[in-house]
SERO-465607 format. One record per residue (C-alpha): x, y, z. Coordinates in steps of 0.001 Angstrom, whole numbers, plus 500000, padded with zeros to 6 digits. Example, Ala and Ser with C-alpha at 12.3 -4.5 7.8 and 13.67 -1.06 7.14 Angstrom:
2
512300495500507800
513670498940507140
! end
This chain:
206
532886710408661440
533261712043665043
535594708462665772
537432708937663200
538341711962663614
539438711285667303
540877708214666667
543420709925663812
543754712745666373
544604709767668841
546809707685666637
549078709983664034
548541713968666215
546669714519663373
544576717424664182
541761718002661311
538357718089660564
535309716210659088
535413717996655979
539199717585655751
538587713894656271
535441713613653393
538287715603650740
541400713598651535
539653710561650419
538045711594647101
541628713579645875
545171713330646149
547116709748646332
544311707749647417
543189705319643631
539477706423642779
538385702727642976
539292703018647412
537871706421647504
534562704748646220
535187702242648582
535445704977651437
532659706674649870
530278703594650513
532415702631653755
531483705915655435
527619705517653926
527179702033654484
526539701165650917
528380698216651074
526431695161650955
527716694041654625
526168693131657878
522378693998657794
522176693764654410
522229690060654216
519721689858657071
516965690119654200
517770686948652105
516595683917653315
519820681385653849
522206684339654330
521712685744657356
524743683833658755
526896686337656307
525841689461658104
528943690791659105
530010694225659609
533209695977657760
535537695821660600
535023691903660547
535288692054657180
538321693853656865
540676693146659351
538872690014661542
538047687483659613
540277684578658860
538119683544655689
539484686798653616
542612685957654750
542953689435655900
545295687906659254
547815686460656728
547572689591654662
548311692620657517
550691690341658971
553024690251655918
552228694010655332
553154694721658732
556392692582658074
557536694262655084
556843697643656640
559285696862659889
561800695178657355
561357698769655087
561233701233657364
563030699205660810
563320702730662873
559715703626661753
556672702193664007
553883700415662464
550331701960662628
547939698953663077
544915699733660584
541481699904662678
538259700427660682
538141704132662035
541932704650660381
540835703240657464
537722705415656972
539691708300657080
542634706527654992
543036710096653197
543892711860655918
546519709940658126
550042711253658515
552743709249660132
554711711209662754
557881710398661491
559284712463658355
559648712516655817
556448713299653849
556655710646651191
556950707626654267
553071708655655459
552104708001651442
554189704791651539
551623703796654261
548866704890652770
549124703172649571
550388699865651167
546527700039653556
545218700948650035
546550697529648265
545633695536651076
542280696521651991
541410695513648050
542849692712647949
540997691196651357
537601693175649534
538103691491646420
539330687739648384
535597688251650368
533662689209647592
535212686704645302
534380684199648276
530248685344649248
528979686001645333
531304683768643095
531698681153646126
535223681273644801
537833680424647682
541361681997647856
544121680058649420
546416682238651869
549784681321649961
547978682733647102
546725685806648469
550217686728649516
551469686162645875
548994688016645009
549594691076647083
553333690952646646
552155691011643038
550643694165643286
553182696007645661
555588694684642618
553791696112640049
552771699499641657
556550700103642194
557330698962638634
555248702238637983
556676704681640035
560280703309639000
559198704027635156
557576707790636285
560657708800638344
563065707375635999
561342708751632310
559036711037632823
559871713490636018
562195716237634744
565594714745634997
566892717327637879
564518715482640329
565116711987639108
567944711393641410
566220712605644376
562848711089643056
565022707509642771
566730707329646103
562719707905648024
561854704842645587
564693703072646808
563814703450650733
560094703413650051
560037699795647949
563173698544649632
561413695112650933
559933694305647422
563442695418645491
565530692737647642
562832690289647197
563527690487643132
566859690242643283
566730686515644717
566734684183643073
563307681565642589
561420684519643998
557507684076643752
! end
């Protein structure tokens, strides 16, 4: 974890430590099915890389996680952090975008954007979150169920999910929140989903 922490140190000025690093991913805004995916990301539990070294015919699959997860053109992982990076720059225009590296996403928890406000370095967060699923779920669906996912589909699929996970926070800051902070809770909504929001209002959308 020594890499990771340098590399956020490197990347976001983010000062912290290895215990820091282990709590930010098991609490806070990060879904308990990624933090189980850190967890076994940051043990090697995953079954990755060596792993298929001991069945006979698979050795060929023995990839490590930073192949896995942001290399290889079979996961469609290209096709997927290129549109995220798109809808990020279209977002957030005056707001560089942090390539994810395997050592940023092991200590997904912890980054924080330099720019402010707060709410912009969760915006990144939980797009990283959505994605790194989706290309998980594209391999896995692709080594054990021999399943293949084409690229338009994975988009569709992840513009989907950004869809729906706004949907959610629109209903929570609109309903639920206590109605002095709705207004203020709306407008971040507003900047944060801004990419998805225009992309409903046309028409034929996927």
């Amino acid at each position: 974890m020594e890499k990771t922490k340098n590399e956020l140190l490197q990347k976001t000025g983010v000062c912290i430590t290895i215990n820091d690093i282990w709590t930010n991913n098991e609490k806070g805004i990060i879904p308990p099915k990624i933090s189980d995916f850190l967890w076994k990301l940051n043990h090697n539990r995953h079954k990755v890389g060596t792993w298929f070294l001991k069945i006979r015919g698979w050795e060929n699959r023995a990839h490590c996680k930073d192949h896995i997860i942001i290399e290889c053109p079979l996961n469609k992982g290209h096709e997927i952090w290129k549109y995220m990076e798109s809808e990020w720059k279209q977002t957030f225009p005056k707001t560089q975008w942090l390539p994810p590296t395997i050592e940023l996403i092991r200590g997904l928890g912890s980054i924080q954007l330099r720019e402010r406000p707060r709410w912009m370095s969760k915006a990144y967060i939980e797009r990283i979150t959505e994605a790194i699923w989706l290309i998980w779920t594209i391999r896995n669906n692709r080594i054990f169920n021999r399943k293949e996912i084409p690229k338009e589909a994975a988009i569709k699929m992840l513009k989907q999910t950004l869809r729906n996970k706004k949907e959610t926070e629109w209903i929570y800051a609109t309903k639920i929140i206590r109605f002095s902070y709705r207004d203020k809770k709306t407008l971040e909504l507003e900047k944060k989903w801004e990419k998805i929001m225009t992309d409903d209002q046309r028409p034929n959308n996927e």
